[in-house]
C-alpha angles and dihedrals in degrees: 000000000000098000081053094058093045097050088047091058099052089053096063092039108071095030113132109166117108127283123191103226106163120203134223121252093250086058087047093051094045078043093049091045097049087059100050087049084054097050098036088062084042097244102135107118093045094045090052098047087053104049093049087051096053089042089124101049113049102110080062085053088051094057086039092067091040088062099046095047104111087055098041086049091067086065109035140017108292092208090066091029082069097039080058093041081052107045094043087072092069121093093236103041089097103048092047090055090047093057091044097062092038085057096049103043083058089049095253132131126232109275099197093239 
């Protein structure tokens, strides 16, 4: 039984194929908000080399933001602070916001696609 559960872990840990997890319109407008902060203070480029380079980690940045949440709360809304928190834990967060600023810093709007 236990061999069972672990292997079943592992399984699930080191996948990187593509899932095709779909958010809500409330995440894609945090999401989307969340790219136009990052364009309106001109951090774009920055903001887009980071996140590819943290691809792989951000279920740790999730739970990163879980843990500094009384002190982040002082600063921002901690409702959202935990949505974020939230939707970082997922394997294409990243990717989604990445396309979102992408698409903002060249004028567009997200296309769902």
């Amino acid at each position: 039984m236990r061999w069972r559960k672990l292997t079943t872990s592992l399984r699930h840990a080191f996948f990187s194929g593509s899932t095709t997890e779909i958010f809500n319109p409330q995440e894609m407008a945090l999401l989307e908000k969340i790219a136009g902060i990052i364009r309106r203070r001109g951090m774009a480029t920055p903001a887009i080399i980071f996140l590819e380079s943290i691809g792989p980690l951000n279920f740790i940045g999730g739970q990163l933001l879980h843990f500094l949440s009384p002190i982040l709360e002082l600063a921002g809304n901690p409702l959202e602070l935990k949505e974020i928190a939230r939707i970082l834990e997922r394997r294409e967060a990243l990717e989604v916001l990445i396309r979102l600023i992408e698409e903002k810093e060249q004028g567009k709007e997200w296309t769902g696609s």
